[in-house]
N, C-alpha and C positions, 0 to 999 in steps of 0.2 A: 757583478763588478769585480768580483776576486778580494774582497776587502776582505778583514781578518775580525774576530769577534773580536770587542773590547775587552780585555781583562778586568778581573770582579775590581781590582786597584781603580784604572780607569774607571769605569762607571760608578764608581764610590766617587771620585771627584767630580765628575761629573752632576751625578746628583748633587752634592752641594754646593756646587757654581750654581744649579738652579735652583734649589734652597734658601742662597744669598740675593737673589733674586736676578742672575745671571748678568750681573754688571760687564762689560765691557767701552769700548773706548768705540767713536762715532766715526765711519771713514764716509771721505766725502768722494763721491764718485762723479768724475768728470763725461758732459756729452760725452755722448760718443761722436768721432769725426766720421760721416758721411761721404762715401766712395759713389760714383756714379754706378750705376745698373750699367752693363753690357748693351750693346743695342740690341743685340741680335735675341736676349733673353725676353723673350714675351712669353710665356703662358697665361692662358687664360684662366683666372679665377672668380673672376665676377661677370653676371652679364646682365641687362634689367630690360625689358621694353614700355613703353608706354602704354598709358591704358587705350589710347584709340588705335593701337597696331598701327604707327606708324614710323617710330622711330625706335631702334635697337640699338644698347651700347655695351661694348663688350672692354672690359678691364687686361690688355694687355703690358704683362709686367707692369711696369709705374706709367703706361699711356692710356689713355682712352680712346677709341675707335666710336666713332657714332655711324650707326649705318640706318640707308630707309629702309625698312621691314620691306613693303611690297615689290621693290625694286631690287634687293639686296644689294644695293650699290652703296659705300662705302662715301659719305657726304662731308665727315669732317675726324680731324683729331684734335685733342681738346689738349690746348696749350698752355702753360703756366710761365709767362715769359721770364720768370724772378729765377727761373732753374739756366733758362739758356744762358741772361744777360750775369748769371755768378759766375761764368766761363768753367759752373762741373758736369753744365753738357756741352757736345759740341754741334748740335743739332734742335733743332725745333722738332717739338710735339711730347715734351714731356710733361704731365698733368700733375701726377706726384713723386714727393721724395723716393717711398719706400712702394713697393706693390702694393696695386689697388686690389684692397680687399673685397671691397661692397660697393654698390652701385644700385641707386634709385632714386626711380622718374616720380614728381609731385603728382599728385590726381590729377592736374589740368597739364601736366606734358610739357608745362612752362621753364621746369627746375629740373636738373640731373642734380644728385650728391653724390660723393664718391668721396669712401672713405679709404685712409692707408693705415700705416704704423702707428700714428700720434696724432693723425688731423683728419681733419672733417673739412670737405669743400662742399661751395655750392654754384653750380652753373648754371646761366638763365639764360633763355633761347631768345637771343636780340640779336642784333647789328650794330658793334659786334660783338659776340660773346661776352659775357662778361663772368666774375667770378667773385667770390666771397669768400674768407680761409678763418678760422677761427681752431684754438688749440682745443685738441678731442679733451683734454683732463684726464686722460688715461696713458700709462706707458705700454699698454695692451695693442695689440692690433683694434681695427675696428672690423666686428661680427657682421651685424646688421646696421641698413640705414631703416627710417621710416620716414619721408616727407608728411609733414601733416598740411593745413589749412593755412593759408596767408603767409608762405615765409618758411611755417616753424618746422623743427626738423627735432625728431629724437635719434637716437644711435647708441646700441651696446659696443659692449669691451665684448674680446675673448675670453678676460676674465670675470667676467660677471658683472660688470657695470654698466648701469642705465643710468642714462644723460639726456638732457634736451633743451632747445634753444626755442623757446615760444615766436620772437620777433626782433628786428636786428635793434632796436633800444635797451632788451635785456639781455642779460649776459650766460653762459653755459651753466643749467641746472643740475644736479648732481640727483638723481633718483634714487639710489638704492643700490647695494651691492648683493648679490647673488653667490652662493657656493661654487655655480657652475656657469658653462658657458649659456648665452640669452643667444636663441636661433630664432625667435620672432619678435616682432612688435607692430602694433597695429593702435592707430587714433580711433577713439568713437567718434561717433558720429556726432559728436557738441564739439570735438575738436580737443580732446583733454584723454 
């Protein structure tokens, strides 16, 4: 980075700002203001299929593409209307704020989740789609999803956090914080 060593002065202050037990003063950092994504920006970063091979969804920039496996034809894009009707898109079929990171089908194919920057969604295969948004608890991207049994759903951070929401009565659990990044999760088989 071209930085220059501290002089032995500096680090002598230094150590005793931490010494004194590194007091400073609290600054408060404002959201940040959210820009729309490009249309045209899709890459794909996440994609999940169901367990009966029938259904494929592939995480383009902040959309979601659902397509039938056996057919490869391309059945729906999973829409978040709360993004068109803010007027900061000017098109339908945007799923999430930030790019979809993760993406995964329940064991019965009934539920997609799809996670972005800050949020954890869930989509349930009805007439018509419907959705469920709750805040991930993390300022991390979201890593992995895991759907488990009846509903519940766990999901890591990038940066090490595991989280989970057993059933839509209780609220986001906080598991555990890790050093590093969490590239799997998986429910036993009692559902825990």
């Amino acid at each position: 980075s071209a930085a220059k060593d501290l002089t032995p002065g500096a680090l002598g202050l230094l150590r005793q700002w931490i010494l004194q037990g590194a007091p400073g003063s609290a600054v408060e950092i404002a959201e940040p203001e959210w820009e729309p994504l490009p249309e045209s920006f899709r890459p794909i970063y996440s994609v999940a299929m169901d367990r009966q091979g029938r259904f494929a969804a592939a995480g383009r920039g902040n959309q979601v593409w659902l397509y039938e496996a056996p057919t490869r034809r391309m059945v729906a894009r999973l829409t978040d209307p709360r993004w068109f009707d803010s007027g900061l898109y000017t098109r339908p079929g945007v799923a999430q704020r930030d790019l979809v990171s993760s993406l995964a089908f329940s064991p019965d194919g009934r539920w997609l989740a799809t996670g972005d920057y800050r949020a954890v969604r869930l989509w349930r295969r009805e007439t018509p789609l419907q959705r469920e948004q709750w805040d991930a608890s993390t300022s991390a991207p979201i890593a992995v999803i895991a759907p488990g049994p009846e509903g519940a759903l766990a999901w890591a951070s990038a940066n090490g956090g595991v989280f989970w929401r057993l059933s839509d009565s209780e609220g986001v659990v906080e598991g555990g914080r890790f050093g590093e990044a969490v590239h799997a999760l998986h429910w036993s088989p009692e559902g825990d």
